[in-house]
Structures are given as C-alpha cells and as structure tokens.
TORLUMVEX-416337 format. One line per field, with one value per atom (N, C-alpha, C): residue number from 0; x, y, z. Coordinates in pm, 1 decimal. Layout:
nr <- NUM / ...
xx <- X / ...
yy <- Y / ...
zz <- Z / ...
This chain:
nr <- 0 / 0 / 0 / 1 / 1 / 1 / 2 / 2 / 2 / 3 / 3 / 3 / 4 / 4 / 4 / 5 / 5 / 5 / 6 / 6 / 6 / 7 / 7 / 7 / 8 / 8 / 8 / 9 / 9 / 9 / 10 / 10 / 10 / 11 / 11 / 11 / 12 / 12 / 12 / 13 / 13 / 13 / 14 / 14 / 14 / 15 / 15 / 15 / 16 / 16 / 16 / 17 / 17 / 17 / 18 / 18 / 18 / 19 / 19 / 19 / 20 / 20 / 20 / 21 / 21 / 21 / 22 / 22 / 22 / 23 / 23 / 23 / 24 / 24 / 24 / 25 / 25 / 25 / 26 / 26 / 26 / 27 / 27 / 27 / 28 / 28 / 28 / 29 / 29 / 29 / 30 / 30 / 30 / 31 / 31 / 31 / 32 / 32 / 32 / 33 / 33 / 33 / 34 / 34 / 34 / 35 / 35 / 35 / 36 / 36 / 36 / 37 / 37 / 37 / 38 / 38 / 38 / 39 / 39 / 39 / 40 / 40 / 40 / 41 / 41 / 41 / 42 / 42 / 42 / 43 / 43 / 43 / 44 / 44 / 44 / 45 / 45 / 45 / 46 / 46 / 46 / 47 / 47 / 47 / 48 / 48 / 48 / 49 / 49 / 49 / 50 / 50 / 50 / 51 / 51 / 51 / 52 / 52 / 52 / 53 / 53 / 53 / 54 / 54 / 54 / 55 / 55 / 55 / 56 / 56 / 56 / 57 / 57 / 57 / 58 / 58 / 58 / 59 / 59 / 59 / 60 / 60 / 60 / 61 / 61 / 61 / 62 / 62 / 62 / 63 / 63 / 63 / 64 / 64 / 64 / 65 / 65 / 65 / 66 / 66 / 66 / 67 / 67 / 67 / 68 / 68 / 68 / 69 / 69 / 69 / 70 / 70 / 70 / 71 / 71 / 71 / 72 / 72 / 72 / 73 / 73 / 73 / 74 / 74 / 74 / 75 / 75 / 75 / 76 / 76 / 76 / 77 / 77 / 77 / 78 / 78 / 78 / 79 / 79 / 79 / 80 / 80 / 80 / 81 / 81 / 81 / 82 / 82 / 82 / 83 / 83 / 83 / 84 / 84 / 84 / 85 / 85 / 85 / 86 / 86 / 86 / 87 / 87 / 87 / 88 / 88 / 88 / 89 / 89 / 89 / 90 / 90 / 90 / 91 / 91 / 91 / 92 / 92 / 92 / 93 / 93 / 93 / 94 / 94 / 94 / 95 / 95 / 95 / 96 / 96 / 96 / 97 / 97 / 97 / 98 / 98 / 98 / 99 / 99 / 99 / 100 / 100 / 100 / 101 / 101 / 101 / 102 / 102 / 102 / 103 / 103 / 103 / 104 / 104 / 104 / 105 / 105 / 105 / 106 / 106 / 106 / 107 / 107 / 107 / 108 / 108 / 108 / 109 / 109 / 109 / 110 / 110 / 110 / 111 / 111 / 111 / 112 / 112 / 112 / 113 / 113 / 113 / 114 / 114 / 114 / 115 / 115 / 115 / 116 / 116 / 116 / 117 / 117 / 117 / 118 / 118 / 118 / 119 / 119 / 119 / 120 / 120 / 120 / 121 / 121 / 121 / 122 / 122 / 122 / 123 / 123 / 123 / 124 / 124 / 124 / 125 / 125 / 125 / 126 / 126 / 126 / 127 / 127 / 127 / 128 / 128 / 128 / 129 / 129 / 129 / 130 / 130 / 130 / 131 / 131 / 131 / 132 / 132 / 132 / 133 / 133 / 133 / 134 / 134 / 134 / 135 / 135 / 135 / 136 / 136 / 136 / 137 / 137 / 137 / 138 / 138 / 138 / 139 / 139 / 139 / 140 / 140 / 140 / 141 / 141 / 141 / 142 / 142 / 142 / 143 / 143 / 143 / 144 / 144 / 144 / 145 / 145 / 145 / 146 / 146 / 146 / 147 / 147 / 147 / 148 / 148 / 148 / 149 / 149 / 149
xx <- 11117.1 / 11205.8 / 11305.3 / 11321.5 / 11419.3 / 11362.5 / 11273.1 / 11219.5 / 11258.1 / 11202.6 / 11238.7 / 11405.5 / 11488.7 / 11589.1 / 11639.5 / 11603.3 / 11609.4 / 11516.5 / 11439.5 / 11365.1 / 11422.4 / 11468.3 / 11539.4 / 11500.5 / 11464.6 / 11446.7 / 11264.6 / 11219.3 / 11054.2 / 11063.2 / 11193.5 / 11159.6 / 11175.9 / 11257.0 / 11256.7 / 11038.5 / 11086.2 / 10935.1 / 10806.7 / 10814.6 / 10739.8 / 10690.5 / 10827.7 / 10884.3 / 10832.3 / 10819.2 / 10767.6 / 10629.1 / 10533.0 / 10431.8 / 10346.0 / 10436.6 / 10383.9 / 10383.3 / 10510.0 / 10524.0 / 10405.8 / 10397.7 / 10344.0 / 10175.6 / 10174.5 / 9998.0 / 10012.6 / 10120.9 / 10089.0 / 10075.9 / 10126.5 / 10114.8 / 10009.1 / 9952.5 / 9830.1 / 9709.6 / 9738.1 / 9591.3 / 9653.8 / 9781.7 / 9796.6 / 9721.6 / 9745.6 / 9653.2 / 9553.7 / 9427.3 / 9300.1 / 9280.7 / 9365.6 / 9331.6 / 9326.1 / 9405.0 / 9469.4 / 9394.9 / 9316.7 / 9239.3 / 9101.0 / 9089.0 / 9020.7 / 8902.2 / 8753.2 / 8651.2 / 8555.8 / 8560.6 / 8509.5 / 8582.4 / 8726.0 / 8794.9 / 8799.5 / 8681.0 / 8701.6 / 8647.4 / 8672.2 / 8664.4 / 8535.5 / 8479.2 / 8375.9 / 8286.3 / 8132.8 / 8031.0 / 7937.0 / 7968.6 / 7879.8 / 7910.2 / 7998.6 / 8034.4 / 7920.2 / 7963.9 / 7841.2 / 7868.3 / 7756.8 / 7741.2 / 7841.7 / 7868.2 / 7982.4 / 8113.0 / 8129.1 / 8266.2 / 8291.5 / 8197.1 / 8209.8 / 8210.2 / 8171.0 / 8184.2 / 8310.7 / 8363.6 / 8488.0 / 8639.2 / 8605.9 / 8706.0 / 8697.7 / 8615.5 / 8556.9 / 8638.5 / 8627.1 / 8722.0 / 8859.7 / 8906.1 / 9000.2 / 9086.0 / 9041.1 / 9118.6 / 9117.6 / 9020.1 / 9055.3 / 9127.0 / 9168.3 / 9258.7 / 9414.4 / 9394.6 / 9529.6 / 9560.1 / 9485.6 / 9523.5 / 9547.9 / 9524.6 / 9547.1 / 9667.9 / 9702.1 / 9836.3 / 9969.6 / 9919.7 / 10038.4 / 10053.3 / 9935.6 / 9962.2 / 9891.9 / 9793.4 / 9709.9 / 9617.5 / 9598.3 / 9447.8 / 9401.0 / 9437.1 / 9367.9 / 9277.4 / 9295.6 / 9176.4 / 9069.0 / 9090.3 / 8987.1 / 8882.3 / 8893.7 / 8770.1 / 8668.1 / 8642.9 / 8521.0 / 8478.6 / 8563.4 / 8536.1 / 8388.0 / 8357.4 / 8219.5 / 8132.9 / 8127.0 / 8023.5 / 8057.9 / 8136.9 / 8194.3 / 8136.8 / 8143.2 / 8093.2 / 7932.5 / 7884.7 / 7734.9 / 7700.7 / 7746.1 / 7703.3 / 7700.1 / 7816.7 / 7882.9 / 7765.2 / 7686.7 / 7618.8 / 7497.8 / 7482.0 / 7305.4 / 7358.6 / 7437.0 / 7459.1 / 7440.2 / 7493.5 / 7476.4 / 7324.5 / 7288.9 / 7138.8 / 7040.4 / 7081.9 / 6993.2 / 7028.4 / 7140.3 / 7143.1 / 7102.6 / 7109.0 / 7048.7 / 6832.5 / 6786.2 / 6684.7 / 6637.1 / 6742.7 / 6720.5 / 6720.2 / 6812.0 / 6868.7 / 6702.0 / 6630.1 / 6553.4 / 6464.3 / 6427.9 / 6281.3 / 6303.1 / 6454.7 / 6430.5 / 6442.7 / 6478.6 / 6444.6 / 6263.1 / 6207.6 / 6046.6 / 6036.9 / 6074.6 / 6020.9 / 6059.6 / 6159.5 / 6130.3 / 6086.0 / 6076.8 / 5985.8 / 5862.6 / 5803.3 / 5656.2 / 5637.0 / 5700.5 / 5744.3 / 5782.7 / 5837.1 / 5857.6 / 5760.5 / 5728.8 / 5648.0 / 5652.2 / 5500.6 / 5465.9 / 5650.8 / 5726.4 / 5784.8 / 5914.5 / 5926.0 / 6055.6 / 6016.4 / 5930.3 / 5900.7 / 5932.6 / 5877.7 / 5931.8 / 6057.3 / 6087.8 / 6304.4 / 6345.5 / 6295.2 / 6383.1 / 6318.6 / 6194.5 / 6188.4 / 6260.2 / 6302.3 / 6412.3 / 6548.4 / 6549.2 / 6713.4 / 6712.4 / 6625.2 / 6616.9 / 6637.0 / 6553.8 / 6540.3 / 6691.1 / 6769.7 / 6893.6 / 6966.3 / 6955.2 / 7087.6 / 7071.9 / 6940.0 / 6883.5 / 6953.4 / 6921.1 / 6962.7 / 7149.9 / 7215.7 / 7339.3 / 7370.6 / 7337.0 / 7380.5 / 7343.3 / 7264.5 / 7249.6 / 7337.8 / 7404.1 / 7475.3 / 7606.9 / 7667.6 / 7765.8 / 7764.0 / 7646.2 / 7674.7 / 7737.9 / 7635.3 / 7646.0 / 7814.8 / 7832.5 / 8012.8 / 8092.6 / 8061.4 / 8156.7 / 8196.7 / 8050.2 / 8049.3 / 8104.6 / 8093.9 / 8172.0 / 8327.6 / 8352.9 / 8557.2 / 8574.5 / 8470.4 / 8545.7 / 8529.9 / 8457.3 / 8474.9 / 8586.4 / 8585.2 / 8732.8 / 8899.6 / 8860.9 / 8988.2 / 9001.2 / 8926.9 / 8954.0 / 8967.4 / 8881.7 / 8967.1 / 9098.9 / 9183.5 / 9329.8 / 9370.8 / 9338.2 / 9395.0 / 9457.2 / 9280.0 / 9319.1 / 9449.4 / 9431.2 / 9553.0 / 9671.1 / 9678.4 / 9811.7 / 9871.0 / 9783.7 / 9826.0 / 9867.5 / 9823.2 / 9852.6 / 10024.0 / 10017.0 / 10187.5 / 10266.7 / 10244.7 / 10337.5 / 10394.0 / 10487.4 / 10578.1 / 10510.2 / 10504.4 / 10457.2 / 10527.8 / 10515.2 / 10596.5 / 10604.6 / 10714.4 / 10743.2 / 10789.7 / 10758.9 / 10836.1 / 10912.2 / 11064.2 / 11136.8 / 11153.2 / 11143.2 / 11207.8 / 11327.3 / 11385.6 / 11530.2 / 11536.3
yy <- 13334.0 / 13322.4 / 13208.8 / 13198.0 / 13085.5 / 12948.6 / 12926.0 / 12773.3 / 12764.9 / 12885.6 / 12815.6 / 12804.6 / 12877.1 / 12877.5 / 12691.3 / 12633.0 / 12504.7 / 12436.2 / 12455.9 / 12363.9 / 12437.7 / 12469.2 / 12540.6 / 12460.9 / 12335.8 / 12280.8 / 12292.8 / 12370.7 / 12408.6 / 12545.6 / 12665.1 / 12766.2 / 12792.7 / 12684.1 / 12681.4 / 12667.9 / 12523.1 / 12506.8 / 12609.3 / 12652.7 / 12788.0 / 12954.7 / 12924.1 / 13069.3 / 13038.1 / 12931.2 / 12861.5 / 12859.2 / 12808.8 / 12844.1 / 12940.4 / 13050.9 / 13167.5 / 13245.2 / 13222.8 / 13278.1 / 13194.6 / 13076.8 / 13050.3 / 13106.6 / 13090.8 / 13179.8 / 13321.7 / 13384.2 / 13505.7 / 13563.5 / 13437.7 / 13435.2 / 13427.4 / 13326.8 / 13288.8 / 13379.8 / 13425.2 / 13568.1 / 13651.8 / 13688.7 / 13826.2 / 13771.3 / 13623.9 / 13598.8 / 13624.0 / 13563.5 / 13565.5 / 13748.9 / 13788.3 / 13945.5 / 14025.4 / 13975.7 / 14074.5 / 13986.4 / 13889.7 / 13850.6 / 13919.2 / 13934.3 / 13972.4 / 13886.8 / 13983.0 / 13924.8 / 13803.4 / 13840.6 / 13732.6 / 13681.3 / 13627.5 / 13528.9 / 13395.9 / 13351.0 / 13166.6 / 13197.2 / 13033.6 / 13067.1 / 13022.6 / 12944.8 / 12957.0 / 13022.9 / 13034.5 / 13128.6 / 13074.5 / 12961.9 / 12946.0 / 12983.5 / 13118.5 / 13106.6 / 13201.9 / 13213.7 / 13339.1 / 13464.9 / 13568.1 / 13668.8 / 13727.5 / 13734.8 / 13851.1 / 13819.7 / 13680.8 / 13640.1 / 13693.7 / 13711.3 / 13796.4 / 13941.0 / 13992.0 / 14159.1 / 14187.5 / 14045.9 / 14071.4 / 14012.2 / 13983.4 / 13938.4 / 14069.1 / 14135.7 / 14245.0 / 14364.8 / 14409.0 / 14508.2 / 14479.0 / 14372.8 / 14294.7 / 14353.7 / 14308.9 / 14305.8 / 14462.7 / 14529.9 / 14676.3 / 14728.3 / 14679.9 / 14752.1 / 14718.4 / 14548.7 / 14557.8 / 14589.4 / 14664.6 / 14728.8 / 14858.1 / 14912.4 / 15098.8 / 15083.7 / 14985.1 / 14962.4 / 14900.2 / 14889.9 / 14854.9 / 14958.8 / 15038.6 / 15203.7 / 15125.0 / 15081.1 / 15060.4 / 15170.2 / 15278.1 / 15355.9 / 15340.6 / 15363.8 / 15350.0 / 15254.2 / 15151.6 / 15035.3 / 15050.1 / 15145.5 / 15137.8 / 15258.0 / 15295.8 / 15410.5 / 15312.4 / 15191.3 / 15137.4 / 15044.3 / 15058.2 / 14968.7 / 15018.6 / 15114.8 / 15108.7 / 15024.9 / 15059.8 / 15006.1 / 14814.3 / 14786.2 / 14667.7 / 14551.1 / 14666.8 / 14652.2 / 14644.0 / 14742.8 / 14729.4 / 14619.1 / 14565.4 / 14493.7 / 14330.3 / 14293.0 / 14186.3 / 14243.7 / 14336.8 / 14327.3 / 14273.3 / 14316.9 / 14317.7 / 14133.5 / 14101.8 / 13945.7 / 13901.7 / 13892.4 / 13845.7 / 13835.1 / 14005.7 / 13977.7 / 13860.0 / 13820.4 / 13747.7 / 13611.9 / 13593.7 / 13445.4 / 13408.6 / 13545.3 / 13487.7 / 13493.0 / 13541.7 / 13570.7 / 13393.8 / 13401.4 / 13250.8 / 13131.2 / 13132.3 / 13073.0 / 13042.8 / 13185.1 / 13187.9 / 13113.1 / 13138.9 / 13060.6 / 12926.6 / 12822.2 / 12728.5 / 12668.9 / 12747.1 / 12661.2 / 12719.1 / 12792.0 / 12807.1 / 12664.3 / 12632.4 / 12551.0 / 12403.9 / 12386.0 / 12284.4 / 12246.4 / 12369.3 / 12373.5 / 12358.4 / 12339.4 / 12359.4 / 12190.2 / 12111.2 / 11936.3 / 11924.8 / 11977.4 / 11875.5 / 11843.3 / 11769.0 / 11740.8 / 11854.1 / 11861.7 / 11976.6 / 11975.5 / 11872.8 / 11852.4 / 11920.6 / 11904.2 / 11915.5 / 12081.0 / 12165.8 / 12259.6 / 12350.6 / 12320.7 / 12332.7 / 12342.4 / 12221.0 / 12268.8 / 12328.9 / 12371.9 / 12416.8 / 12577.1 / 12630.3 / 12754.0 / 12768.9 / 12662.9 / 12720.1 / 12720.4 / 12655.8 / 12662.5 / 12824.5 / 12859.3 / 13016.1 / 13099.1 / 13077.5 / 13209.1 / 13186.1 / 13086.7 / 13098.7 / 13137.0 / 13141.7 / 13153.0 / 13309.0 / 13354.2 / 13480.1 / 13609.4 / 13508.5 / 13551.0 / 13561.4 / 13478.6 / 13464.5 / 13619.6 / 13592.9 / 13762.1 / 13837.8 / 13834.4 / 14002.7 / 13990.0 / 13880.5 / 13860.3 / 13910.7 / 13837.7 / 13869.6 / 14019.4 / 14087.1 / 14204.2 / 14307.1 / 14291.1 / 14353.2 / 14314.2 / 14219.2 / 14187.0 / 14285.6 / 14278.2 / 14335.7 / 14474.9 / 14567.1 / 14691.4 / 14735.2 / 14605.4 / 14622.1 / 14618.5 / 14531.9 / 14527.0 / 14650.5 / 14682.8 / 14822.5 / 14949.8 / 14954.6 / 15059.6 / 15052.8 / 14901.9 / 14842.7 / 14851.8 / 14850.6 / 14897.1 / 15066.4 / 15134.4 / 15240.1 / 15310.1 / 15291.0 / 15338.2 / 15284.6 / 15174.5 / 15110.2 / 15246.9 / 15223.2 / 15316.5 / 15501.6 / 15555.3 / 15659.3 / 15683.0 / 15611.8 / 15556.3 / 15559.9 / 15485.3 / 15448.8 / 15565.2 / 15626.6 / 15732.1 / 15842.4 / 15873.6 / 15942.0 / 15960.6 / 15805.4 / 15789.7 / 15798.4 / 15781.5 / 15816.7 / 15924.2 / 15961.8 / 16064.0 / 16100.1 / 16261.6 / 16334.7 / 16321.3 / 16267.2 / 16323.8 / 16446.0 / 16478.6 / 16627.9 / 16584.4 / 16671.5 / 16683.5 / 16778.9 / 16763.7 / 16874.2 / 16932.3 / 17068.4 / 17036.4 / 17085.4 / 17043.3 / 17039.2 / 17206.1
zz <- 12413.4 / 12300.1 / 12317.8 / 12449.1 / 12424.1 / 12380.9 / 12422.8 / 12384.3 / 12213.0 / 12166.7 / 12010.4 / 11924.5 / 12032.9 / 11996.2 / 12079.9 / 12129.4 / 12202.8 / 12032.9 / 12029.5 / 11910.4 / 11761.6 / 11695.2 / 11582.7 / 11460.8 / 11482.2 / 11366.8 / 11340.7 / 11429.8 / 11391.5 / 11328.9 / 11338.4 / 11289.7 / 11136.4 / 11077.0 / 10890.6 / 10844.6 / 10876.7 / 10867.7 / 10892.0 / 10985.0 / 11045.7 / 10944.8 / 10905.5 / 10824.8 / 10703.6 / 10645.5 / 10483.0 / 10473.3 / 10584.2 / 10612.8 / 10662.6 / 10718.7 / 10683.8 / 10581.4 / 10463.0 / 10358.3 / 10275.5 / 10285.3 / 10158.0 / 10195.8 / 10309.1 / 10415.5 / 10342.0 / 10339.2 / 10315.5 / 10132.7 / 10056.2 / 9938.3 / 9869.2 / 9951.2 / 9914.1 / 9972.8 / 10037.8 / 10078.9 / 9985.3 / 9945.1 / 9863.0 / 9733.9 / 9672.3 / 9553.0 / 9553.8 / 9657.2 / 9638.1 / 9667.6 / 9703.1 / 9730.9 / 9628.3 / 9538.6 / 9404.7 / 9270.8 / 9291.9 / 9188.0 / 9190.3 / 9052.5 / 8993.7 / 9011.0 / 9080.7 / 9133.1 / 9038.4 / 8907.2 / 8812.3 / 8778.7 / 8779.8 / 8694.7 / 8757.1 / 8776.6 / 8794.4 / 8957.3 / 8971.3 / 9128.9 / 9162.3 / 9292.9 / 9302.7 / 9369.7 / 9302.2 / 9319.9 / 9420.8 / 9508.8 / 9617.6 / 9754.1 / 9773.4 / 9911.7 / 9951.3 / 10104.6 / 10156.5 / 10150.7 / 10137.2 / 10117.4 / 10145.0 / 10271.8 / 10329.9 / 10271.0 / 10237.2 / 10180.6 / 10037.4 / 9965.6 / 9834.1 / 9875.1 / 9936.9 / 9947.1 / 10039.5 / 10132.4 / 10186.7 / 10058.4 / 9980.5 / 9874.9 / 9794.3 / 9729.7 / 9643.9 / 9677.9 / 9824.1 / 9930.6 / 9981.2 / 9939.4 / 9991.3 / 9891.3 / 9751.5 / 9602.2 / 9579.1 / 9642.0 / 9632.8 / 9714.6 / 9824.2 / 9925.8 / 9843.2 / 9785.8 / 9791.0 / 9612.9 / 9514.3 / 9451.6 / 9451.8 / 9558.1 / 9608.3 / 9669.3 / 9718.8 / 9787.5 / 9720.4 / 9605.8 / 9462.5 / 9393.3 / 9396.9 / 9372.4 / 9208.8 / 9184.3 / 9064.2 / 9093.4 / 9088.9 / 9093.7 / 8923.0 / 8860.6 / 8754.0 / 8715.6 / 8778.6 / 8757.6 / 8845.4 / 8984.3 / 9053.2 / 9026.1 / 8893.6 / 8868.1 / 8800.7 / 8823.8 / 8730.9 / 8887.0 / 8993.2 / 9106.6 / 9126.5 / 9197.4 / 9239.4 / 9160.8 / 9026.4 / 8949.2 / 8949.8 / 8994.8 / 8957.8 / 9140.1 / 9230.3 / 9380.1 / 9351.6 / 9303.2 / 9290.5 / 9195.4 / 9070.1 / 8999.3 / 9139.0 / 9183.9 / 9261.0 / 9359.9 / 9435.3 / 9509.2 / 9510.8 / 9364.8 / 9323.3 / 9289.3 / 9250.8 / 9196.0 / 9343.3 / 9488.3 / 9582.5 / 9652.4 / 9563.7 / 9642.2 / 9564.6 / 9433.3 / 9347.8 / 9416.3 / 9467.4 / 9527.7 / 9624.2 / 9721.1 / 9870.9 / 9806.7 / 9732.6 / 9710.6 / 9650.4 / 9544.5 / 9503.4 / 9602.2 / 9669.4 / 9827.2 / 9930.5 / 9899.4 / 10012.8 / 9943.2 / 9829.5 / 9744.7 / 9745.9 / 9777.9 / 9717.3 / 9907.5 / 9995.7 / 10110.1 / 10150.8 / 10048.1 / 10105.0 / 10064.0 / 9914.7 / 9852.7 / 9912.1 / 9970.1 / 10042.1 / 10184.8 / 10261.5 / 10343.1 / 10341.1 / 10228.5 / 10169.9 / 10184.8 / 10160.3 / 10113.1 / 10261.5 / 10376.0 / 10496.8 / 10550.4 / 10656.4 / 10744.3 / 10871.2 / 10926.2 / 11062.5 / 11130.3 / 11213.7 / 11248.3 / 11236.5 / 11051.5 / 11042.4 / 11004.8 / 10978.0 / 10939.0 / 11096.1 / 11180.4 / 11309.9 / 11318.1 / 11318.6 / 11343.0 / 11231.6 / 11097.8 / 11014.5 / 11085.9 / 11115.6 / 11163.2 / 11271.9 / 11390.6 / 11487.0 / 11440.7 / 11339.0 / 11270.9 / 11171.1 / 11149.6 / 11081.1 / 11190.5 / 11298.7 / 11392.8 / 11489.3 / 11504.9 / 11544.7 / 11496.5 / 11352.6 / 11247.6 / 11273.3 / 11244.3 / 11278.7 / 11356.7 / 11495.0 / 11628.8 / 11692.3 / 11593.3 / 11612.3 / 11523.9 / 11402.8 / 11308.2 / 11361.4 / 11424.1 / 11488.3 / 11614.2 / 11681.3 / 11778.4 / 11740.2 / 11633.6 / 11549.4 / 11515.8 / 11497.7 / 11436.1 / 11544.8 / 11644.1 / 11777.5 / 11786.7 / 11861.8 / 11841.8 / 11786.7 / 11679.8 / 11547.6 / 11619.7 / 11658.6 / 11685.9 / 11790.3 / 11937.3 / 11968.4 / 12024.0 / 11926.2 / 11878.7 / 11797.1 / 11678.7 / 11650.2 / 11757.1 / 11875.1 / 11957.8 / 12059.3 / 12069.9 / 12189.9 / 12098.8 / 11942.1 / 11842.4 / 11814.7 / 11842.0 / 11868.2 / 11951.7 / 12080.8 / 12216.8 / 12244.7 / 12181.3 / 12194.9 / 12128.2 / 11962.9 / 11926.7 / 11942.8 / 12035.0 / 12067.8 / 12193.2 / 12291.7 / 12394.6 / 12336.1 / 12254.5 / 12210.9 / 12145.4 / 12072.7 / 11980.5 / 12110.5 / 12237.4 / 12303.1 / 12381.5 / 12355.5 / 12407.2 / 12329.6 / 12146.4 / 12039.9 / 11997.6 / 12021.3 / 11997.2 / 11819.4 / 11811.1 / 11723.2 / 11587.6 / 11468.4 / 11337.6 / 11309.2 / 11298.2 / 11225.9 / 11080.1 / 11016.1 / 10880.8 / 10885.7 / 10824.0 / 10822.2 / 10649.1 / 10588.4 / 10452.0 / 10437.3 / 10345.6 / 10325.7 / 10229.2
C-alpha cells in the first residue's frame, strides 16, 4: 500500500478506469440480447451475454421480464446452432477447393482447435471443483448468521 500512496497521481486515473470498466460490462449485461450489436461472435460468447443479462436483471429485482427468458435462451440457442452449422458447411466448402496440402493443415488446425476444447473444458471442471473446495473451507471458518426477530 504504500507505493501507491508515494505515486498518488496514478490513483485518480485508476479509479475512472475502473468505473468506466465497470459501466461498461453493466451495459452489455443489461442489454437486451437482440437490440443491435454484432452477430458474429462465438458461440459461448452469445450464451455467456444471454446469462449475463439475466443475472443482472434478477439482481435489479426485474423478475417480470424474465418469465419469457427461457423461451428467449432457446430461440438464441437454436440461432447459434444455425451458425456454427452454417460456419461448418462453408469451411467443408472450402476445403473441398484447397489443395491435398492445405486440406492437411486445415484437418490439423480442426483436430487442435478440437483438442484444446476439450482441454478447456476439462480446465473449467477443474477450477469449479478447486472453487468449491475454497468455498467449503472458508465457509467453515465463518462465523454463523443468526436472525433475530424483533
């Protein structure tokens, strides 16, 4: 702590850029999944924006808008699956047009991309088992809530 109290003129700056960081995720969070915006990102990035905008409308205390969510998740799903489907037909289709060669590296560039997601997935599973054994620990040293009523 002391270093930044020695540099003071980095902590204005600091504080503006996290606010305006945190402004800007509460936007894309709280927008509304079809209004604008573009439609070429990847898969997971639309179903992580989709859950995003629903967490942070349950947490403004909007429930009323989220009784049409499911149907609104499945429509945005089945739309993701039509792109990666489209996605896949148009790299057959130009795989069909490369040469032996390049047909070769584009199949080791599939089976890595492949091999990393299931790497990634594995990962994932296990940070959420290493985020919940923290959690159970921790919860062990936290003093209990009581409620009292008046």
């Amino acid at each position: 702590m002391k270093w930044m109290w020695k540099r003071k003129w980095i902590v204005l700056p600091l504080a503006v850029a996290i606010i305006l960081a945190a402004g800007a995720v509460g936007a894309v969070a709280l927008a509304s999944p079809g209004a604008g915006g573009s439609t070429t990102g990847a898969v997971s990035a639309g179903a992580t924006t989709v859950t995003t905008a629903a967490a942070g409308a349950a947490a403004a205390g909007d429930l009323g808008d989220l009784s049409g969510l499911a149907g609104r998740l499945g429509e945005r799903k089945v739309k993701l699956q039509q792109r990666l489907e489209n996605l896949k037909q148009r790299w057959a289709a130009a795989r069909a047009t490369m040469s032996p060669e390049d047909q070769a590296a584009f199949d080791q560039f599939l089976q890595k991309a492949k091999d990393q997601r299931d790497t990634l997935k594995q990962d994932r599973q296990d940070l959420l088992q290493t985020l919940e054994s923290m959690r159970g620990l921790v919860k062990k040293y936290q003093p209990a809530v009581t409620t009292t009523t008046s």
